[in-house]
C-alpha positions in Angstrom: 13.5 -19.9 14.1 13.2 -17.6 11.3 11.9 -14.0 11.2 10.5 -11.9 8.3 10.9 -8.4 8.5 8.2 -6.7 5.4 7.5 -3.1 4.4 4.0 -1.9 2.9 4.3 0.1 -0.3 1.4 1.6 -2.0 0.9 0.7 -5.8 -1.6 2.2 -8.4 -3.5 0.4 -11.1 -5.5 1.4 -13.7 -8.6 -0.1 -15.4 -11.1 0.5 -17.9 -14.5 1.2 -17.3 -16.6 0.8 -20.1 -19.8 1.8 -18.7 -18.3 5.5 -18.0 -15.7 5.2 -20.9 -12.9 6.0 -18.6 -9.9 4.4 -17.2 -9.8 4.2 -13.4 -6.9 3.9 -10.7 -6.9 2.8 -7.8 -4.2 2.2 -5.6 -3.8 -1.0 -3.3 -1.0 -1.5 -0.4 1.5 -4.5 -1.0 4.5 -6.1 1.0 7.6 -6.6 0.4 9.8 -8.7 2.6 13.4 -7.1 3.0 14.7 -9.2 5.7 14.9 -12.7 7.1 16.4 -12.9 10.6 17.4 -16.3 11.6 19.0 -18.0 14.7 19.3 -14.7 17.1 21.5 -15.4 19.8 21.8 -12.2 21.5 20.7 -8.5 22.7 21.7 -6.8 19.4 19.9 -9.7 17.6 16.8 -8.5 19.5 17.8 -5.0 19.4 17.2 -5.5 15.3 14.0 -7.6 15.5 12.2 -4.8 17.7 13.6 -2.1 14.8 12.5 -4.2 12.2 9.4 -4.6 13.1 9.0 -0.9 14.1 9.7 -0.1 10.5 7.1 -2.5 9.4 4.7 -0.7 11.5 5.0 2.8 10.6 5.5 1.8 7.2 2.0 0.4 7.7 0.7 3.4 9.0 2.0 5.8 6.7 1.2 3.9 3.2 -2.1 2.7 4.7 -3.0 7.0 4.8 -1.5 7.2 1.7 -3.8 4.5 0.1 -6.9 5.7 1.3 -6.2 9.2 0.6 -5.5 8.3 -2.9 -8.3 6.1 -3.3 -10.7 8.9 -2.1 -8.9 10.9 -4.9 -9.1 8.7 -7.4 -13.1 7.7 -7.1 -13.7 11.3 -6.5 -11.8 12.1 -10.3 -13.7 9.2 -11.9 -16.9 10.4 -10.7 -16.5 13.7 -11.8 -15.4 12.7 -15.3 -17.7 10.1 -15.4 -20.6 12.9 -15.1 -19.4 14.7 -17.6 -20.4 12.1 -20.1 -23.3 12.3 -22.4 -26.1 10.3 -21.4 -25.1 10.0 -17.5 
C-alpha cells in the first residue's frame, strides 16, 4: 500500500478584464504532494502517517483562510478601481 502525504499552498493569478480595463487577481489553493509512504511495518511508520496527515490538515486550514481572505481583498480592490472608471 502506498500513502500520499500533500500540503495546500495558496497561489495568485492575474487576469485582464477588459470590460473594467483592469487586471484582476485572484488567488486559488493548490497541492503539492511531499511524501509517499509505502510498506509501513510498524508503530513509528504509523507514528508518521498520523503527523503527515496532521500537516496536511492544518495546512488546509490555514491556506484555505488565507485564500478566501485574499480573494475578499482582491474583488473588493477591483471593484473599487473598477468604479473609478469613466463611463461605469
Amino acid at each position: 500500500m502506498l500513502l500520499c502525504s500533500c500540503i495546500f499552498l495558496p497561489r495568485t493569478t492575474t487576469r485582464y478584464d477588459p470590460a473594467c480595463g483592469i487586471t484582476q487577481r485572484h488567488m486559488t489553493l493548490e497541492a503539492y504532494q511531499i511524501a509517499a509512504f509505502g510498506g509501513c511495518r510498524n508503530e513509528g511508520c504509523a507514528e508518521l502517517l498520523v503527523l503527515a496527515g496532521a500537516v496536511s490538515a492544518a495546512s488546509l486550514v490555514v491556506s484555505g483562510s488565507v485564500v478566501a481572505v485574499g480573494e475578499v481583498v482582491y474583488w473588493l480592490e477591483a471593484k473599487g478601481r473598477c468604479l473609478t472608471v469613466p463611463g461605469f
